[in-house]
Structures are given as structure tokens and as C-alpha cells.
DSSP file (Angstrom, degrees, kcal/mol; ACC not computed):
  #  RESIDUE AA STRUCTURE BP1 BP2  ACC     N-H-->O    O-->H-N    N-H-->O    O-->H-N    TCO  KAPPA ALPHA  PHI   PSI    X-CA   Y-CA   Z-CA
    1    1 A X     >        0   0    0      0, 0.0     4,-1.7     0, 0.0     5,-0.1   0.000 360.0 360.0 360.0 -46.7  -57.2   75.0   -1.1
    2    2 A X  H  >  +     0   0    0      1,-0.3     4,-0.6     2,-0.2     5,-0.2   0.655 360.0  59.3 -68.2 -24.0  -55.9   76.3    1.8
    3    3 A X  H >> S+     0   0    0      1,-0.2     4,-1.4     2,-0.2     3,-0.8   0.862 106.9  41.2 -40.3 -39.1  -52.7   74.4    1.3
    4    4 A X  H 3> S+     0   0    0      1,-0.3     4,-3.1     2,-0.2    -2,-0.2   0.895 108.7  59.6 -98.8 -15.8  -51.8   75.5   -1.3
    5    5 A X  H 3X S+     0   0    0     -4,-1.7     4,-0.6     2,-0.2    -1,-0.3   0.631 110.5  50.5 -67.1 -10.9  -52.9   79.2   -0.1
    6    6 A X  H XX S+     0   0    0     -3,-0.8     4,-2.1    -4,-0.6     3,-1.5   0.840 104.5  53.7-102.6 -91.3  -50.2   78.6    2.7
    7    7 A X  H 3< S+     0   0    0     -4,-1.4    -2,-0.2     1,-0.3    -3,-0.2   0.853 112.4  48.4 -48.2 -48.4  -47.3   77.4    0.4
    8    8 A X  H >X S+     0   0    0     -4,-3.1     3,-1.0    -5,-0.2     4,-0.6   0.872 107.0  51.2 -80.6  -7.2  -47.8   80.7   -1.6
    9    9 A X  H <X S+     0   0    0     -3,-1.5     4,-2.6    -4,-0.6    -2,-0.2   0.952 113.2  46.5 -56.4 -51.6  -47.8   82.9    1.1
   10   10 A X  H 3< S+     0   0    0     -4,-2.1     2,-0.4     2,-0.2    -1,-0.2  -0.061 112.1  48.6 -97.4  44.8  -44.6   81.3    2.3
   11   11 A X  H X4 S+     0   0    0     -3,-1.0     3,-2.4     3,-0.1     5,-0.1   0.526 110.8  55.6-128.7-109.1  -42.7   81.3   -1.3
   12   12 A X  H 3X S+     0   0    0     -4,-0.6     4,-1.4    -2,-0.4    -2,-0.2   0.093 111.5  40.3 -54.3 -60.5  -43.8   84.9   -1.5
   13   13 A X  H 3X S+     0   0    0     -4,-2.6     4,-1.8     1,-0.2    -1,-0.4   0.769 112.4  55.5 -55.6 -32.7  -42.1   85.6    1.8
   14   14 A X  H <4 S+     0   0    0     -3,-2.4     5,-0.2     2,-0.2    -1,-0.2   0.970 108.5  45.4 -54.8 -64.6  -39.2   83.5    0.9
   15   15 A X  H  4 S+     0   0    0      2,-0.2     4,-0.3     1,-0.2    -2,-0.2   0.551 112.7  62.5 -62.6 -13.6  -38.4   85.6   -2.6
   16   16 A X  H  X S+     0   0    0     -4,-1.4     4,-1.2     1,-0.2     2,-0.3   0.900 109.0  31.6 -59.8 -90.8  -39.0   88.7   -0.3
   17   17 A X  T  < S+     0   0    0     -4,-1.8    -2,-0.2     1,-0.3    -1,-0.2  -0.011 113.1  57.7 -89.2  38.7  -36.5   88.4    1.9
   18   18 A X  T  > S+     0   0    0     -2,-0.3     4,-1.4     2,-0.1    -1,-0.3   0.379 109.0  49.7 -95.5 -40.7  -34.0   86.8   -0.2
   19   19 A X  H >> S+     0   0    0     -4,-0.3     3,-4.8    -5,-0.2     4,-1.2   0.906 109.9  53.0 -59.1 -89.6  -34.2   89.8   -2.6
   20   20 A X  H 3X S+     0   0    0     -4,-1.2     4,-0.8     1,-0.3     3,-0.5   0.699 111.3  47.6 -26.8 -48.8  -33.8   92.3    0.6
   21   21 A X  H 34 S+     0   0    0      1,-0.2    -1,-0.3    -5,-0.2    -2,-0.2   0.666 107.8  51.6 -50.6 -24.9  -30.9   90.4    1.4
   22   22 A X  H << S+     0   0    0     -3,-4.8    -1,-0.2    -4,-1.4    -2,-0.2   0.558 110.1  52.0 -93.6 -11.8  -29.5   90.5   -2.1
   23   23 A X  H  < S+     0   0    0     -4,-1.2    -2,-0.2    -3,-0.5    -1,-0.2   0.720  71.7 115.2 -99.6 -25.3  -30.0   94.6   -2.2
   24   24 A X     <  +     0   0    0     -4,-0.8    -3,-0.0    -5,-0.3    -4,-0.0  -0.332  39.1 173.6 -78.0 123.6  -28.2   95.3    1.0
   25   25 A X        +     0   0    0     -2,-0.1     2,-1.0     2,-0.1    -1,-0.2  -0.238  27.8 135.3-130.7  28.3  -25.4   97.2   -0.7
   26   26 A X        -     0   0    0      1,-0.0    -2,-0.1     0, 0.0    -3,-0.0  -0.594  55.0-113.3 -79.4 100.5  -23.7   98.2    2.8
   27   27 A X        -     0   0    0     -2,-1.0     2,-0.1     1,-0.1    -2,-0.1  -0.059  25.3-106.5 -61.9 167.2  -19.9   97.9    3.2
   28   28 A X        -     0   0    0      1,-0.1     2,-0.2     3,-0.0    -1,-0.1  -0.369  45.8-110.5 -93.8 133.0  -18.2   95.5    5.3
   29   29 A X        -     0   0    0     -2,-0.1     2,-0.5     1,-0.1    -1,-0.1  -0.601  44.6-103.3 -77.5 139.8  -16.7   97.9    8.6
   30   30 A X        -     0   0    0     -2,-0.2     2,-0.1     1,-0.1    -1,-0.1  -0.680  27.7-128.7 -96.0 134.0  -12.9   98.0    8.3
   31   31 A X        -     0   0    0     -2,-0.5     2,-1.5     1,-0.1    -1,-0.1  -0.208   7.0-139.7 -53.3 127.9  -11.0   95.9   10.5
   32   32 A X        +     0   0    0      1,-0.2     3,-0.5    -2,-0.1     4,-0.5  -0.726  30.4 174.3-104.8 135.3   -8.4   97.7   12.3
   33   33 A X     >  +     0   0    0     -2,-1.5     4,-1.8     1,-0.3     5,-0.4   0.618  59.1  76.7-112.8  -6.1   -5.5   94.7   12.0
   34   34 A X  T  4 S+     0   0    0      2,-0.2    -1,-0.3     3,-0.1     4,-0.2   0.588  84.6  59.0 -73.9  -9.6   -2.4   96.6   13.6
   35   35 A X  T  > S+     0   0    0     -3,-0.5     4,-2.4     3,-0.2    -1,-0.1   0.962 113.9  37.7 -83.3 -62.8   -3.3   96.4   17.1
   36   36 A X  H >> S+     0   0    0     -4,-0.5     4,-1.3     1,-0.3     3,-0.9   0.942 117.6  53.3 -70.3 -50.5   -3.3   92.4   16.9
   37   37 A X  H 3X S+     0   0    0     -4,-1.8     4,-3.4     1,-0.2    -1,-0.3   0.967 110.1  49.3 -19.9 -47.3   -0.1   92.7   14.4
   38   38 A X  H >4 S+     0   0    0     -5,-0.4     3,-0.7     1,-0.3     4,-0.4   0.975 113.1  51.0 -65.1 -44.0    1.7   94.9   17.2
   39   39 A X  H XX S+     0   0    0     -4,-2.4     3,-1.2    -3,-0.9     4,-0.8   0.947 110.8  40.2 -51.6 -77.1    0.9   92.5   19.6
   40   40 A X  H 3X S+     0   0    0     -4,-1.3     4,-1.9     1,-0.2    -1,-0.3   0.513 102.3  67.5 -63.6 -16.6    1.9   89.7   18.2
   41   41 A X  H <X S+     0   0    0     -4,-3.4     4,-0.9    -3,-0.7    -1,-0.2   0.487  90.9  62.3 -96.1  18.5    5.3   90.8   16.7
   42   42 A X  H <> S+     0   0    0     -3,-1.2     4,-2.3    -4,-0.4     5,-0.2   0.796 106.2  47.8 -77.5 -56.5    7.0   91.4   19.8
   43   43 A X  H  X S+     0   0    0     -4,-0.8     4,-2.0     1,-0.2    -2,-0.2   0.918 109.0  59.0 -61.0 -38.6    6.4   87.3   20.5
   44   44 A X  H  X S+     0   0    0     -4,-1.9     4,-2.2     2,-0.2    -1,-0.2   0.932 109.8  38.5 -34.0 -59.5    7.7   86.6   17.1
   45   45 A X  H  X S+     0   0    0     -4,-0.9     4,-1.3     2,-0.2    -2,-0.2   0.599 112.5  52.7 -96.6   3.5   10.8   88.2   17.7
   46   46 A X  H  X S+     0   0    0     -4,-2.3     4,-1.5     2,-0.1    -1,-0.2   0.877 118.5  44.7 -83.0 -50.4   11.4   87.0   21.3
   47   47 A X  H  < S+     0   0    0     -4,-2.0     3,-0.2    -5,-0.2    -2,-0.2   0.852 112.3  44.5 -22.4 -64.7   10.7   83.8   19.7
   48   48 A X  H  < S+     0   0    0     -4,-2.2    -3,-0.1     1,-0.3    -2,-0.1   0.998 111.4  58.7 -67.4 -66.3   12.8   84.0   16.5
   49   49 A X  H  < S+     0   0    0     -4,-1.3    -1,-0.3    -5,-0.1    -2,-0.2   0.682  94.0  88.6 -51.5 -29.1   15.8   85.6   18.9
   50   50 A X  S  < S-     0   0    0     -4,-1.5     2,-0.2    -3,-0.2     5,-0.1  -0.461  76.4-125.3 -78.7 162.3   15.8   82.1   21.3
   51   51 A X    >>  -     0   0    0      1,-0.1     4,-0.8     4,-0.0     3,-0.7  -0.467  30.4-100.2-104.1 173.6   17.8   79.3   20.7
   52   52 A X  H >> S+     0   0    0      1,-0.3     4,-2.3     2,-0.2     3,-1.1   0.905 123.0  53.0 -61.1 -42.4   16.3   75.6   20.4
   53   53 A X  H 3> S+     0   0    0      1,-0.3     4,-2.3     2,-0.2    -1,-0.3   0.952 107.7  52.3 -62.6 -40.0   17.4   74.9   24.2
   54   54 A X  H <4 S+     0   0    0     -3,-0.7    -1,-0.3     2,-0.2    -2,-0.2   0.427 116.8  34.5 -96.7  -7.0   15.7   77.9   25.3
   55   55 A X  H XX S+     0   0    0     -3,-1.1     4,-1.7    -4,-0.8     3,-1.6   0.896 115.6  56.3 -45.7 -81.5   12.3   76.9   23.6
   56   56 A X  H 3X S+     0   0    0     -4,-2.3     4,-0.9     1,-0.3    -2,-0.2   0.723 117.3  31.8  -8.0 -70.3   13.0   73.7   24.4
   57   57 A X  H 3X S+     0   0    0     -4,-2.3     4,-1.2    -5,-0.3    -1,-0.3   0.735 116.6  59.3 -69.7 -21.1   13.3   74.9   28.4
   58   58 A X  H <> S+     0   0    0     -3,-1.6     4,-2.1    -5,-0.3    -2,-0.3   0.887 107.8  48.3 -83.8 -41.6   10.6   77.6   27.8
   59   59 A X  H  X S+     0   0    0     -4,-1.7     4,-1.0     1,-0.2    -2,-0.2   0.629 110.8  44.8 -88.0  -8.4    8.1   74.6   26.8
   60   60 A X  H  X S+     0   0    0     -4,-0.9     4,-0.7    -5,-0.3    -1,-0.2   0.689 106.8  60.8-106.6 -16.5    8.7   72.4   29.5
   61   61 A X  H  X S+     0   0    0     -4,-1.2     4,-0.5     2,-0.2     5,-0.2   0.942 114.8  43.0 -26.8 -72.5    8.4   75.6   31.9
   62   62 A X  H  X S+     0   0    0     -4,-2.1     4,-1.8     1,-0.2    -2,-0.2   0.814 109.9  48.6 -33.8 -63.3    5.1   75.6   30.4
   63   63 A X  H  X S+     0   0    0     -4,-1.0     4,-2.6     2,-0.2     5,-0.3   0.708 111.9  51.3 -65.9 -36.3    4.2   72.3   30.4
   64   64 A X  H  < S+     0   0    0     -4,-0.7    -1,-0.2     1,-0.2     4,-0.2   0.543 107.8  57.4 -98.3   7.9    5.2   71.9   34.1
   65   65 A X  H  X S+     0   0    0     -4,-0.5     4,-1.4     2,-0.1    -2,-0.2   0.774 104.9  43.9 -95.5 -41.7    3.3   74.7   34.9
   66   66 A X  H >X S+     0   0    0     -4,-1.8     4,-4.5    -5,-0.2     3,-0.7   0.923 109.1  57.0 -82.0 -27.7    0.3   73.7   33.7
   67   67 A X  H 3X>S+     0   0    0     -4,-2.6     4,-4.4     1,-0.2     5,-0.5   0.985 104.2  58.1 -35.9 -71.2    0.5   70.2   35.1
   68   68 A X  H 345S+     0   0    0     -5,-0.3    -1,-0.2     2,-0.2    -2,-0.2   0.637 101.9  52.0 -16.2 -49.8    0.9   71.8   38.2
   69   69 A X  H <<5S+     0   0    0     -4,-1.4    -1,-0.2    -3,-0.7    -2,-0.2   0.785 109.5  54.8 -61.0 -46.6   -2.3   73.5   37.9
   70   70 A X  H  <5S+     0   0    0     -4,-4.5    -2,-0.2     1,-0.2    -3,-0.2   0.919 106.3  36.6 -66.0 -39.9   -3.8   70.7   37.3
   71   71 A X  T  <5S+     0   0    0     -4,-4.4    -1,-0.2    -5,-0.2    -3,-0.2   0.393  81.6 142.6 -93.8   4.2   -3.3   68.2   39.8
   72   72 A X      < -     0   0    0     -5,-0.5     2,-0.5     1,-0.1    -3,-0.1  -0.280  58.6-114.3  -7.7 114.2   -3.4   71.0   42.4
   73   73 A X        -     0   0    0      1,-0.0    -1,-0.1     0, 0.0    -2,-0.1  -0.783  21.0-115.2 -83.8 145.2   -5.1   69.5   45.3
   74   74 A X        -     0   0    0     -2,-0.5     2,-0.1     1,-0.1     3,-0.1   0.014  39.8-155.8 -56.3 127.7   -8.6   71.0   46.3
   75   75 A X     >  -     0   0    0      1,-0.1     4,-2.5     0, 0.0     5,-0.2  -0.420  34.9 -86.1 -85.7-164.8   -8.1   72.7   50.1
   76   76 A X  H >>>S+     0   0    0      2,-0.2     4,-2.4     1,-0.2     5,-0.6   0.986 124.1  50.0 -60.7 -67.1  -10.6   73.2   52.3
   77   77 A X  H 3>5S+     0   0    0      1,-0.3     4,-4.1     2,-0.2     5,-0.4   0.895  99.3  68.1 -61.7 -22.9  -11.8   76.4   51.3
   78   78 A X  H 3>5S+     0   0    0      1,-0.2     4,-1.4     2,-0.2    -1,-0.3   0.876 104.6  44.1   8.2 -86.4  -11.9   75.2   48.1
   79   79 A X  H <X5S+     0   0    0     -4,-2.5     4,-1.5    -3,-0.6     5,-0.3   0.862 107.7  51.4 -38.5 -52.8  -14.6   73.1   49.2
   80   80 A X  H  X5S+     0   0    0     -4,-2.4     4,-2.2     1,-0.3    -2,-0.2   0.782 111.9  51.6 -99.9 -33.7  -16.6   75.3   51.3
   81   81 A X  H  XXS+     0   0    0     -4,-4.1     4,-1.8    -5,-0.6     5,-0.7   0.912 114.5  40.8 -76.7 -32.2  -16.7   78.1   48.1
   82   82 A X  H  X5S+     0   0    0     -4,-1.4     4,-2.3    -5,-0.4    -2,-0.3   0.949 119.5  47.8 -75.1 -24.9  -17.9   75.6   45.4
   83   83 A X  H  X5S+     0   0    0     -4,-1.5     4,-3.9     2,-0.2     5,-0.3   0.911 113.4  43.1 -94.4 -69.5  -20.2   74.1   48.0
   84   84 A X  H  X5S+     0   0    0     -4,-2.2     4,-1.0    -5,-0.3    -1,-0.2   0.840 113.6  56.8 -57.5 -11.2  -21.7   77.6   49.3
   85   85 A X  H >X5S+     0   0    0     -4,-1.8     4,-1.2     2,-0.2     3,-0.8   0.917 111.7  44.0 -74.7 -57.9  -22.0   78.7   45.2
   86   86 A X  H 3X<S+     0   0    0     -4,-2.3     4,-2.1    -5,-0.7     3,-0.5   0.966 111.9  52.0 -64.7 -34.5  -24.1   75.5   44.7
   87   87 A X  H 3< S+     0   0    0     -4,-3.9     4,-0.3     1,-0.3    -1,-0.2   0.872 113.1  42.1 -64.1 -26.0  -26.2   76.1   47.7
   88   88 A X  H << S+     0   0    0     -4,-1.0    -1,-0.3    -3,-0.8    -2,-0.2   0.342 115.3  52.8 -91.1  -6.2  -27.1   79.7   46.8
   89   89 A X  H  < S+     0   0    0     -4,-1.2     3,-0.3    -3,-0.5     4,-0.3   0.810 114.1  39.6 -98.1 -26.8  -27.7   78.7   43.3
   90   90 A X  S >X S+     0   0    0     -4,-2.1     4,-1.1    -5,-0.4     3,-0.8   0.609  87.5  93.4 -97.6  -5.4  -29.9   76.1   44.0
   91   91 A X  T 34 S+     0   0    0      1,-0.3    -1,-0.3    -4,-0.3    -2,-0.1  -0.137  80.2  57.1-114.6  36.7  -31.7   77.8   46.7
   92   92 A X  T 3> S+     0   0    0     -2,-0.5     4,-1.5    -3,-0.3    -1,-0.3   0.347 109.9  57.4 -83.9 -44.9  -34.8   79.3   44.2
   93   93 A X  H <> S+     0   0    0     -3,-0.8     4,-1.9    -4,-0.3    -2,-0.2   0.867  96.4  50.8 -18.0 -76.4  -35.1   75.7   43.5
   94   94 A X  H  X S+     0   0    0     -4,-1.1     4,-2.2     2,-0.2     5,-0.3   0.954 109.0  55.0 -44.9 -80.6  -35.6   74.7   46.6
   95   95 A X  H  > S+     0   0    0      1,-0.2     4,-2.0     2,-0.2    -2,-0.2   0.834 106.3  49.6 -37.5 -27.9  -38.4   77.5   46.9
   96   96 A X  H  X S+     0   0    0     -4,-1.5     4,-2.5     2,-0.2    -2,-0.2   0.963 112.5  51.6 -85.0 -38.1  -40.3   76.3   44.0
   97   97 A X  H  X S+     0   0    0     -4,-1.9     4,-4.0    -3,-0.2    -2,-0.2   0.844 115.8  43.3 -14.9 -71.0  -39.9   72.6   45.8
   98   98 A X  H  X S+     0   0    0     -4,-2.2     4,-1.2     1,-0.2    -1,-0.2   0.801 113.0  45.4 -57.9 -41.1  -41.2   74.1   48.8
   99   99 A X  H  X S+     0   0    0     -4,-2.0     4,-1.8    -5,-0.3     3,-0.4   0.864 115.2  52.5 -75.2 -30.7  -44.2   76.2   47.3
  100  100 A X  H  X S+     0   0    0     -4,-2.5     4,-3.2     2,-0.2    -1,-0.2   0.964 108.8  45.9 -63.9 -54.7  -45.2   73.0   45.0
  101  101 A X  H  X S+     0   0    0     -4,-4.0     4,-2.1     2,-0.2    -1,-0.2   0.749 107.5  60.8 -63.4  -9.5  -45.4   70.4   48.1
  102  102 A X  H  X S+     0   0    0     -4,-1.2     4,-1.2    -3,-0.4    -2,-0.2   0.996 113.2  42.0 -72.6 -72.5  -47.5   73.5   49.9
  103  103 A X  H  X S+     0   0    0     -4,-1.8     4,-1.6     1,-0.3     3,-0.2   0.698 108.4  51.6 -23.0 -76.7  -49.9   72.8   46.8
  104  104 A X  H  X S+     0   0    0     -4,-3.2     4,-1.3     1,-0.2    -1,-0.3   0.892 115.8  40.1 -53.9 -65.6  -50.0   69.7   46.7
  105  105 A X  H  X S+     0   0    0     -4,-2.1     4,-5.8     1,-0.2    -1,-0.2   0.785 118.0  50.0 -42.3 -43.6  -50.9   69.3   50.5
  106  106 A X  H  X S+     0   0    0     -4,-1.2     4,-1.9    -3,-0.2    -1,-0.2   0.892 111.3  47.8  -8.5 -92.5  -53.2   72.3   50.2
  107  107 A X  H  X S+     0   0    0     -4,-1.6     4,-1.1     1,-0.3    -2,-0.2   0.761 117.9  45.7 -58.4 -65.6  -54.9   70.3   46.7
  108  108 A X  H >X S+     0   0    0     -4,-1.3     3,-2.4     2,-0.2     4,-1.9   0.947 110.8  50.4 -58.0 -57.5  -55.2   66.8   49.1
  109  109 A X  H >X S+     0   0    0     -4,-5.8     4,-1.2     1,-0.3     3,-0.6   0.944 109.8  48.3 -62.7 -62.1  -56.6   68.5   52.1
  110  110 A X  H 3X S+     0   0    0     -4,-1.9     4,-1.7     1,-0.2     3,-0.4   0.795 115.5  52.0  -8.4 -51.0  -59.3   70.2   49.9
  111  111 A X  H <X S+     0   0    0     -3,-2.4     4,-1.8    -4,-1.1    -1,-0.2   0.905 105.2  47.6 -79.8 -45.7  -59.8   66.6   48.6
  112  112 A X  H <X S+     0   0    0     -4,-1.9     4,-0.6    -3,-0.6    -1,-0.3   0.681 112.0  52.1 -64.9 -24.3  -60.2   64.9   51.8
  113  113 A X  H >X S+     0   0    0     -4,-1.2     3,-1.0    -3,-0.4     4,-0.7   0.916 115.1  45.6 -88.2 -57.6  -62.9   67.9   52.9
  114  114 A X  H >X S+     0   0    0     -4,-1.7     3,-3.8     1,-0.3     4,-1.4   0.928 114.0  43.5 -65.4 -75.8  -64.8   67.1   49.6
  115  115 A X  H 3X S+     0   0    0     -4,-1.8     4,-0.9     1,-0.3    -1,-0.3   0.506 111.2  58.4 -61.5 -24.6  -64.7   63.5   49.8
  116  116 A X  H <X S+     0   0    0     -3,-1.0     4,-0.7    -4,-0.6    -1,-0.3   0.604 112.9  45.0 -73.4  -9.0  -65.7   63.9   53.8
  117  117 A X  H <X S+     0   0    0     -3,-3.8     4,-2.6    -4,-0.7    -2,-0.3   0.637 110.5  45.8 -70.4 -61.6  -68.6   65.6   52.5
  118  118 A X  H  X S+     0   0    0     -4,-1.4     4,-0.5    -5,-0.2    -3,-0.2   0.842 114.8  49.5 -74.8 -26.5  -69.6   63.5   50.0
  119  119 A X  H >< S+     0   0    0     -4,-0.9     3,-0.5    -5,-0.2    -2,-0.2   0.890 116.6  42.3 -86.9 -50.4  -69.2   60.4   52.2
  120  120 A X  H 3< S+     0   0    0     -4,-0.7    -2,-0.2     1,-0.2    -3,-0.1   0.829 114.1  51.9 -71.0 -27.5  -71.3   62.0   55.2
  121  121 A X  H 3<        0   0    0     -4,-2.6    -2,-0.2     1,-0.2    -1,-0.2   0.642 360.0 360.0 -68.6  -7.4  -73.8   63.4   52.9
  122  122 A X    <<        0   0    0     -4,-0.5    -1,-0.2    -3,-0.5    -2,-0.1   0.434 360.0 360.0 -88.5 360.0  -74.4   60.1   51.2
């Protein structure tokens, strides 16, 4: 009984709020589409106006630029920022580490007191 009281509760809720959804009679905010037009038709016509060599040289510009970026090698300081980022990120970490192994010794010495107890009282 309670199944089945559960399955109409949740088709009730279902036909709810698909019917709210279906009522929402709110227009759509207008897009304002000239900013990105203006933008972009400057590059269009810098584009259109070169000739094939000057793509051509414009894409391997490109291309050897970003190579470039990539195979950059790391310098030192390099190192020493990604290295101090991970140490300060981890270092809550670290705390929780610390405050857990406090426990645990805590939770053993407690155990060892019990169990010295129970072992002299016996």
C-alpha cells in the first residue's frame, strides 16, 4: 500500500511541474549580436584582403609560435612556483594528516591505560 502511495505522490509531482514548465510564457532576453559581428568583421576583411602567400606565411607564424610555446623549457623559477603552489595547496592536508595521527596516538594511549587496568585489576 505504501508503494503504491509513493508512486502517486511522485506522478502527481511529476504532472505538476511539467505543467508549470509548460505555462512559463516568459520571452527569451534579446541577444545583442552586433558587438560579436563588429568584432569579427574587421578579421574577415583583413583576411579576405591577404593573398594565399600571406595566409600561407601568417599560418606558419602561428604555427611556429605556438610550437614554440610548447616545447619551451621549464627554468628554474618555473620550478620553484609550481612547487611552492603545490606546497601551500596541500598544506591543509597535511593538518588534517597531522590532527588524525594526534588521534590515533591519543585513541592507543587511552587503550593501553584501559587494558593496563584491566590486566592489573584482574
Amino acid at each position: 500500500m505504501s508503494k503504491l502511495l509513493v508512486a502517486l505522490v511522485a506522478s502527481a509531482f511529476a504532472v505538476v511541474s511539467v505543467s508549470a514548465l509548460a505555462d512559463d510564457k516568459t520571452p527569451a532576453e534579446p541577444v545583442d549580436q552586433e558587438k560579436p559581428k563588429a568584432e569579427k568583421d574587421p578579421a574577415k576583411a583583413n583576411a579576405k584582403a591577404m593573398t594565399p602567400e600571406e595566409k600561407a606565411s601568417a599560418r606558419k607564424a602561428k604555427r611556429a609560435a605556438e610550437r614554440e610555446k610548447a616545447l619551451s623549457p621549464w627554468t628554474v623559477e618555473d620550478a620553484h612556483r609550481v612547487d611552492s603552489e603545490l606546497s601551500t595547496n596541500r598544506q591543509p592536508e597535511k593538518d588534517a594528516a597531522k590532527a588524525a595521527a594526534a588521534k590515533m596516538k591519543a585513541a592507543a594511549k587511552r587503550q593501553a591505560e584501559i587494558d593496563a587496568k584491566k590486566g592489573s585489576g584482574q
